[in-house]
C-alpha positions in Angstrom: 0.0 0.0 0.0 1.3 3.7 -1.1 1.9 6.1 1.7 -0.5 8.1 0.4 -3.0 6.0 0.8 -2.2 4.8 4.6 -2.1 8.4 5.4 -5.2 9.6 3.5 -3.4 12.3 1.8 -5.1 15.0 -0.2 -3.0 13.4 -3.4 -4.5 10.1 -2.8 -8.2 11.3 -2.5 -7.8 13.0 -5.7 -6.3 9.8 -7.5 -9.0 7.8 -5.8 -12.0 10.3 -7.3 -10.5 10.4 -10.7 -12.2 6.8 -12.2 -15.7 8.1 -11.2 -14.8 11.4 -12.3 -14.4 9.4 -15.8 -17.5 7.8 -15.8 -18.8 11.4 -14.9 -17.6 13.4 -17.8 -18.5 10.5 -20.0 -22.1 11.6 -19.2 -21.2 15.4 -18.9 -20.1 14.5 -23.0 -23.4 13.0 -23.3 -25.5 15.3 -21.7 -23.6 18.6 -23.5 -23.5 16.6 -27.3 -26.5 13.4 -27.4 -29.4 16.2 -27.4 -27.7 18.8 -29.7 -26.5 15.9 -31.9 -29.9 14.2 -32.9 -32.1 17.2 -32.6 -29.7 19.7 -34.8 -28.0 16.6 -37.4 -30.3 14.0 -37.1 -33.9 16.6 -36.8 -35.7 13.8 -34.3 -38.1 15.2 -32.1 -37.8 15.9 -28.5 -40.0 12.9 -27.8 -38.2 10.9 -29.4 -34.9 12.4 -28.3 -36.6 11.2 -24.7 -37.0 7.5 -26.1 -32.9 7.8 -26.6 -32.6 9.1 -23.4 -34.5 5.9 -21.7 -31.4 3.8 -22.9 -29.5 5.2 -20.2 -31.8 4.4 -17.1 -32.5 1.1 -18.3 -28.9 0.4 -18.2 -28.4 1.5 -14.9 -31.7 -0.4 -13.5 -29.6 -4.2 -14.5 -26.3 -2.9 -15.1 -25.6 -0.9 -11.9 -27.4 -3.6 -9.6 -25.5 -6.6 -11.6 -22.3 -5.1 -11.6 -22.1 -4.3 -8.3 -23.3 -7.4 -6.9 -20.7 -9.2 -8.8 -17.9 -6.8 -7.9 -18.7 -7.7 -4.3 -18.1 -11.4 -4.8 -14.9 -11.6 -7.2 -11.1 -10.8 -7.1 -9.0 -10.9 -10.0 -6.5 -8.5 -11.9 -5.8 -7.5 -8.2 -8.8 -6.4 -6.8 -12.6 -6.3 -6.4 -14.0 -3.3 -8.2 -10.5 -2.6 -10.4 -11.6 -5.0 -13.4 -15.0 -3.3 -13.6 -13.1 0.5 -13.6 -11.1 -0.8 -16.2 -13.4 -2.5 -19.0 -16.0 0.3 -18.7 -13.2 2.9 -18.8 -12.3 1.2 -22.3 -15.9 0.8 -23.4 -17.4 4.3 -22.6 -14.1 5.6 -24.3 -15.1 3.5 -27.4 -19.3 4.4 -27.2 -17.6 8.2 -27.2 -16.4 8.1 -30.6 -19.3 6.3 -32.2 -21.7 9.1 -31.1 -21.1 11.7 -34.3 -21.4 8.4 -36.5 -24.5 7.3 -36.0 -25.1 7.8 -39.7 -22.5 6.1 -40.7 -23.0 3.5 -38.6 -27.0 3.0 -39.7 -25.5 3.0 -43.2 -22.7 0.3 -42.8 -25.7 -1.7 -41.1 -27.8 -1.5 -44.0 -30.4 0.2 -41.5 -33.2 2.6 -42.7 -33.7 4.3 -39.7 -31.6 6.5 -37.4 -34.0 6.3 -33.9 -33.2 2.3 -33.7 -29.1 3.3 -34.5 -29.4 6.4 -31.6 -30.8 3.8 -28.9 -28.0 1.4 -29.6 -25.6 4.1 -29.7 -27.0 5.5 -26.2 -27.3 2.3 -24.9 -23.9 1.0 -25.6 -22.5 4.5 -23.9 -24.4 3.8 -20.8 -24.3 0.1 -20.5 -20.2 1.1 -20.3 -20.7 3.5 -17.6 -22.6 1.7 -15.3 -20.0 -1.2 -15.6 -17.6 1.8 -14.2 -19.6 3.8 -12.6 -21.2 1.4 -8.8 -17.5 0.2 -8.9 -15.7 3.7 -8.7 -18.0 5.0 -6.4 -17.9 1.9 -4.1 -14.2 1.7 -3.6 -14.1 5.0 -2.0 -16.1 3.2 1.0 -14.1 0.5 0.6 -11.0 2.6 1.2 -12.3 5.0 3.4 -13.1 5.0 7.2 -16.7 5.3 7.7 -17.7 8.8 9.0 -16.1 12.0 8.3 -13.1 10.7 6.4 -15.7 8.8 4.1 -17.6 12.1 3.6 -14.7 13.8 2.5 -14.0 11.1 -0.3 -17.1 11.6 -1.7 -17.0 15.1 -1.4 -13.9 15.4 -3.4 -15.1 12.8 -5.2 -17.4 15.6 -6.9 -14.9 18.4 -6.7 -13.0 16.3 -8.8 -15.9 15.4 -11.0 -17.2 18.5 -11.1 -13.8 20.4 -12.4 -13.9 17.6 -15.5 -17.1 18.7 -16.1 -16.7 22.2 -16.4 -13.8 21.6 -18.5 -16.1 19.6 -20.5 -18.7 22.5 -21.3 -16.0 24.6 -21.6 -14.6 22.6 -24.4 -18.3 22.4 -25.9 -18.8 26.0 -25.9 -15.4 27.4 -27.3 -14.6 24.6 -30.0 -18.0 22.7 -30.4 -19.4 19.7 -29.1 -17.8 17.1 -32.0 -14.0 18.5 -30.3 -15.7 17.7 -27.3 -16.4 14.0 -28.4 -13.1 12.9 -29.2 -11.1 14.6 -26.8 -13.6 13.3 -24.1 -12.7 9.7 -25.3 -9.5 10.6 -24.5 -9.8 11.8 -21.3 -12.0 9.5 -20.4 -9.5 6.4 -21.4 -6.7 7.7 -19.1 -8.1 8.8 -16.3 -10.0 5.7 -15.8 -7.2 2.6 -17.0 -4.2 4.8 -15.0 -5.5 5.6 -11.4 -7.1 2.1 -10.2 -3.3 0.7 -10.4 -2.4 3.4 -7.6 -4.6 2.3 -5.1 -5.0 -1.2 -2.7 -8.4 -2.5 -2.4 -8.8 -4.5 1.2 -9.0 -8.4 0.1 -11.9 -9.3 2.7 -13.9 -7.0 5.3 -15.6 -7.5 8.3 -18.6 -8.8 7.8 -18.8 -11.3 5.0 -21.4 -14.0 6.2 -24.1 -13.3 3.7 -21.8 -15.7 0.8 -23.2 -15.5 -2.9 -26.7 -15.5 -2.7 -28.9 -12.6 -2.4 -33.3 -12.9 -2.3 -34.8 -11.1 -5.0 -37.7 -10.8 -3.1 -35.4 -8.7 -0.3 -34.2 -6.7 -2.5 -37.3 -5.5 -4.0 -38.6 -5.0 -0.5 -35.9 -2.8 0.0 -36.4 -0.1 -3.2 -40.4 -0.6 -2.2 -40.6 3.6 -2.1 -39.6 3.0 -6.0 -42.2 0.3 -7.5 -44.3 3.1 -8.5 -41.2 4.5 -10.9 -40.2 0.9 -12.0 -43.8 -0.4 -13.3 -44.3 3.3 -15.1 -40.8 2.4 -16.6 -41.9 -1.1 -17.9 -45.2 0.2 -19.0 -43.9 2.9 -20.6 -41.2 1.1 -23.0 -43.4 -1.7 -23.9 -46.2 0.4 -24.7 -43.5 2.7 -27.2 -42.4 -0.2 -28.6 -46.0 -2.2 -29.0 -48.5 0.9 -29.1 -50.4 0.6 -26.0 -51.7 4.5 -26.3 -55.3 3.7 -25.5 -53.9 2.8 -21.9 -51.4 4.9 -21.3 -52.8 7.4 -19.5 -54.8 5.0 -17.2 -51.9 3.5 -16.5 -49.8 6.5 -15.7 -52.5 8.1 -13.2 -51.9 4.2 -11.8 -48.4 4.5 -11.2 -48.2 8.0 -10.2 -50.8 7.3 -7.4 -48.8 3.8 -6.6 -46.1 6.3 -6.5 -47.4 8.6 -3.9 -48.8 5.9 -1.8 -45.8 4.1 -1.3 -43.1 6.7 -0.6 -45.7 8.4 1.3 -45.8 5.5 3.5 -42.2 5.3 4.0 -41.8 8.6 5.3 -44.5 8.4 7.5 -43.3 5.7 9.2 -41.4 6.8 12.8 -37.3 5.1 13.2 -37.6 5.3 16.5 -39.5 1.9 18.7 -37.7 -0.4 16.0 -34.8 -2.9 16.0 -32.1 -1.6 14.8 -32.3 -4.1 11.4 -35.7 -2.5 10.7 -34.9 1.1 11.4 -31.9 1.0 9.1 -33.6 -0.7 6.5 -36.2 2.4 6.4 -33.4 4.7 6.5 -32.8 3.8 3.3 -35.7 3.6 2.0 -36.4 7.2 2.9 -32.8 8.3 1.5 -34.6 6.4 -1.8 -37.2 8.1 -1.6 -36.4 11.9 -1.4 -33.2 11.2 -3.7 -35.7 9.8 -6.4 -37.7 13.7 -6.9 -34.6 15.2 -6.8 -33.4 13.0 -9.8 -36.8 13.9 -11.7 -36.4 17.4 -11.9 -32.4 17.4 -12.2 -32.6 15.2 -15.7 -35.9 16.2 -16.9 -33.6 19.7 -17.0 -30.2 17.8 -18.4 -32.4 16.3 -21.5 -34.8 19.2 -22.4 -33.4 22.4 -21.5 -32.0 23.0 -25.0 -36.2 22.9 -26.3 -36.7 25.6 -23.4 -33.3 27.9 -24.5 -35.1 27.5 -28.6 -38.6 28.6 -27.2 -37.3 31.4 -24.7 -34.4 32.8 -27.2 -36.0 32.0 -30.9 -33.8 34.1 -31.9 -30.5 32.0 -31.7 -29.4 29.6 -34.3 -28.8 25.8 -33.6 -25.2 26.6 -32.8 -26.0 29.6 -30.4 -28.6 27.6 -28.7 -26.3 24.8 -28.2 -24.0 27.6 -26.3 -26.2 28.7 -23.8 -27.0 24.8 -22.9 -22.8 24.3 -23.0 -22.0 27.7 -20.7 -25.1 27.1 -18.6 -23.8 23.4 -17.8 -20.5 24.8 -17.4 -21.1 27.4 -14.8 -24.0 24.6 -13.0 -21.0 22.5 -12.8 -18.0 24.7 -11.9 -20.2 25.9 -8.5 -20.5 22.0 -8.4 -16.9 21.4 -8.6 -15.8 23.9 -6.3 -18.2 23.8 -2.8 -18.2 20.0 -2.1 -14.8 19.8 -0.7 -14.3 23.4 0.6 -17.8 23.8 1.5 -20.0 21.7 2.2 -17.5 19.0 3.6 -16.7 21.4 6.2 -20.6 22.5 6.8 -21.5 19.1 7.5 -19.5 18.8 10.5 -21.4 22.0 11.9 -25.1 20.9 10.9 -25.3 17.5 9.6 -24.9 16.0 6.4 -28.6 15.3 5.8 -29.3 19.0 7.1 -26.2 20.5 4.8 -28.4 18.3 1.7 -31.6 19.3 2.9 -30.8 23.2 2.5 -29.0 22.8 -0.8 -31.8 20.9 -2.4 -34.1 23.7 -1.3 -31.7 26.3 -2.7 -32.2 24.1 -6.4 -36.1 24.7 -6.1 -35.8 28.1 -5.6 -33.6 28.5 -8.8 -35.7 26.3 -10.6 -38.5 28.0 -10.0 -36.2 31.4 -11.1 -35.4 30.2 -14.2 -39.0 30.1 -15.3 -39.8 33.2 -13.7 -37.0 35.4 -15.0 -35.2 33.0 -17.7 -35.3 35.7 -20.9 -32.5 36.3 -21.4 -29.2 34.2 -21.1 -27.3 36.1 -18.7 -29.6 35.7 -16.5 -30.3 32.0 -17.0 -26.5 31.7 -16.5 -26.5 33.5 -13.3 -29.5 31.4 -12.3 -27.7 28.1 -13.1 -24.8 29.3 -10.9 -27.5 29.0 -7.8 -28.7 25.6 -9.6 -25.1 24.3 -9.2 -25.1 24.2 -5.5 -28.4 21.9 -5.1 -25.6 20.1 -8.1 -22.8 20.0 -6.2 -24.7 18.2 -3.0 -26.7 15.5 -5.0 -23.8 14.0 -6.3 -21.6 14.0 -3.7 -23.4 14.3 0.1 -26.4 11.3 -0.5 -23.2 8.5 -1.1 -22.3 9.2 2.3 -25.4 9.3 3.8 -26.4 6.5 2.5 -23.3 4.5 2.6 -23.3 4.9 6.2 -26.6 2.9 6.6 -25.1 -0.3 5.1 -23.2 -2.9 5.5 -19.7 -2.9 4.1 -19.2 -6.3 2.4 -22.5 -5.4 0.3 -21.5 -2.0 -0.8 -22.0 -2.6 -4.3 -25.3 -3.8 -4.3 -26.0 -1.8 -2.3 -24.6 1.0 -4.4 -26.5 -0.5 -7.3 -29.9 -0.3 -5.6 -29.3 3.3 -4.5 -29.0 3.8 -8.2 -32.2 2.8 -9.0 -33.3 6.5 -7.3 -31.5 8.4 -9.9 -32.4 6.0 -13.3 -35.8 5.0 -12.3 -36.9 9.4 -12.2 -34.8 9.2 -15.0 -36.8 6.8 -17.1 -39.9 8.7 -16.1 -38.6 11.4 -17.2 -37.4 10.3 -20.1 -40.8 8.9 -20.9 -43.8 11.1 -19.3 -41.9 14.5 -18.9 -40.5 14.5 -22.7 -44.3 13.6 -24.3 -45.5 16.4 -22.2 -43.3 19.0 -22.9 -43.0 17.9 -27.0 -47.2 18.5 -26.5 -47.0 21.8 -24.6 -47.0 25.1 -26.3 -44.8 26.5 -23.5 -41.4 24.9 -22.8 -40.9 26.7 -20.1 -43.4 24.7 -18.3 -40.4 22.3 -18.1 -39.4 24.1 -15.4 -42.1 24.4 -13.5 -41.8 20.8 -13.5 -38.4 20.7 -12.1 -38.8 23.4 -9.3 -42.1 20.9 -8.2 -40.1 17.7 -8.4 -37.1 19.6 -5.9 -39.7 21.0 -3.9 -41.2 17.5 -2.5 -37.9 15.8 -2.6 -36.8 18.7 -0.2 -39.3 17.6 2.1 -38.5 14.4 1.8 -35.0 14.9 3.0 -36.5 16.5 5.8 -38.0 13.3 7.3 -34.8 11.4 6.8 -32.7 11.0 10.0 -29.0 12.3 10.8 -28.1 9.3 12.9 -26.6 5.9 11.6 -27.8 3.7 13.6 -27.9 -0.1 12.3 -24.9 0.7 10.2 -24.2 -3.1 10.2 -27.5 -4.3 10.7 -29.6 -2.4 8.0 -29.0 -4.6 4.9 -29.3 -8.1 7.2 -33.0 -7.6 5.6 -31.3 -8.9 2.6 -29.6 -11.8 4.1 -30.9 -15.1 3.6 -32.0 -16.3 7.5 -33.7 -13.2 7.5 
């Protein structure tokens, strides 16, 4: 083991950050080009832009979950979550490049159409990530001390992440967003194949009596605030893809009711009285619920902002609107990169790390609701996005810790992998209902009425989840067989 890493140096924590910090600006490069790309090149609508979108959520609902439960159980190429860093640091590099070739690609397939070539495309980009992205994020609690020392990893975890990112808008909005591709696969390919070889994963921990085999039913049990989100998701593909219409609105009153019943009911519900198994198990399940609105709002902005920036500023062309989205994105993620470490680390050991989330998230709802108030003009959307980028800068970085906290160590990944299902699962949904919707709706800047709503409730969400971690070891025993 370095030095560096026995004494938790600043050096190591960077190098330690850097593979999920690949996996991030892999998306940052998605999220600044995919949009632009199909809508300006390709001319597909912003419904069906949405459909592309889905791709991504529905790789993180098996691959994040799967990949992290097998990157808790293997060893080889020296360590437990270094062969998954590695393959989907190659991978993502490679999906990078294919995304300004989509044509090309639908030609050299013989295919007529470019919507089937897109999803594949999309797909094949996310499917890489999530093999990278539960492993990156679970070594730092692997690594790490649980409490304070942990926060700090994940905290400059984002600074980290964040700094890529703004370099990655940056790119996009001085030398375009095809630059941006190909130097992004670059970046991407070193920063995630160098650092993994720098650090020493622990062979065994503590607690590792739960062996191979994990219920299905358990775990299901355990993302129960999220069944609502995951039937809409099923429903909603299958009825794209076989023309359900006639039912689909049925069936999304359903789900959103499901929806509200169910996280509802998991917030009620009082920690306090129960064993310590039980309370930590609900812990969760809150954390699931209020990270899941905050998810909802946050990519229904990432996919369709660019149709709000064409309807409030008609007067830009393609390239100009795809500035604005590139400089907005830039300045939401340079306040992202800069506050988790040098802020809000150091707030959280006044107030609270949930409290510290809490406040930011609330922060995010106010500029949301700003941006449709006041977004005219796009000085003052970027000013606006500079407040976005604080409720930014805690959403990736502050839940980990909470929630990392609440489980037991030797399960980190799948744990890690069902956490994710709070951020893909929105994600689908918005992918699906919020992108038919705002394709139907005269005014796109409805879009952010949307997303100031969606912060809103996950803010008081975050307000019924606890600051203790009690049943740190005992939470995810619900998901032990003998349980």
């Amino acid at each position: 083991m370095l030095t560096i890493q026995k004494r938790l140096t600043p050096l190591f924590y960077g190098i330690l950050s850097l593979p999920s910090s690949a996996m991030g600006f892999a998306l940052s490069v998605q999220i600044a080009a995919l949009s632009w790309i199909l809508n300006t090149k390709y001319k597909l609508s912003f419904e069906d832009i949405g459909l592309v979108w889905a791709a991504g959520p529905l790789a993180g609902i098996f691959g994040q979950v799967i990949f992290g439960v097998i990157s808790d159980r293997v060893w080889f190429w020296g360590g437990r979550r270094r062969p998954f860093i590695l393959i989907g640091g190659v991978l993502a590099a490679l999906s990078l490049l294919a995304l300004p070739n989509i044509e090309v690609i639908s030609l050299a397939l013989g295919l007529d159409g470019l919507l089937g070539v897109a999803i594949a495309v999309a797909l094949s980009l996310d499917i890489s990530i999530n093999i990278g992205f539960n492993p990156t994020r679970s070594i730092i609690a692997d690594v790490t001390p649980e409490g304070q020392a942990r926060t700090k990893g994940y905290t400059w975890m984002q600074t980290i992440s964040g700094t890529l990112g703004m370099l990655a808008y940056v790119i996009s909005a001085i030398w375009g967003n095809y630059v941006l591709i190909y130097l992004g696969a670059l970046l991407v390919l070193l920063t995630s194949v160098l650092p993994p070889f720098f650090i020493e994963e622990p062979r065994h921990f503590g607690d590792e009596e739960a062996g191979p085999k994990i219920s299905l039913g358990k775990m299901l049990r355990a993302i129960m605030p999220l069944w609502g989100f995951l039937l809409y998701g099923i429903y909603g593909i299958v009825s794209r893809l076989m023309s359900f219409g006639a039912w689909y609105p049925y069936m999304e009153l359903a789900c959103l009711a499901l929806t509200v019943l169910l996280i509802g009911a998991s917030l009620a519900q009082k920690e306090g009285g129960k064993s310590a198994r039980e309370a930590g198990l609900l812990g969760f399940q809150k954390v699931l619920a209020a990270h899941a609105f905050t998810w909802l709002g946050i990519q229904s902005m990432f996919i369709y902002m660019l149709a709000f920036v064409k309807y409030r500023l008609p007067v830009l062309d393609d390239f100009q609107s795809g500035q604005v989205v590139s400089v907005s994105f830039l300045i939401f993620n340079g306040v992202a990169a800069v506050l988790p470490a040098f802020v809000l680390e150091p707030l959280t050991r006044r107030i609270g790390r949930v409290r510290t989330h809490l406040y930011c998230i609330l922060s995010m709802a106010a500029g949301y609701a700003a941006v449709w108030a006041l977004g005219q003009k796009p000085e003052v959307i970027y000013v606006l996005f500079a407040i976005l980028g604080i409720g930014w800068a805690a959403t990736v970085s502050l839940p980990f810790a909470i929630m990392s906290q609440k489980v037991d160590q030797s399960l980190m990944g799948l744990f890690m992998g069902l956490f994710n299902l709070s951020v893909v699962l929105p994600q689908l949904a918005s992918s699906l209902a919020v992108g038919k919707y705002i394709e139907q709706s005269a005014d796109k800047g409805v879009l952010f009425v949307i997303c100031a709503l969606s912060l809103a409730f996950s803010a008081f969400a975050w307000s019924l989840v606890g600051e203790d971690d009690h049943g740190r070891n005992e939470a995810p025993s619900a998901l032990k067989p003998g349980h």
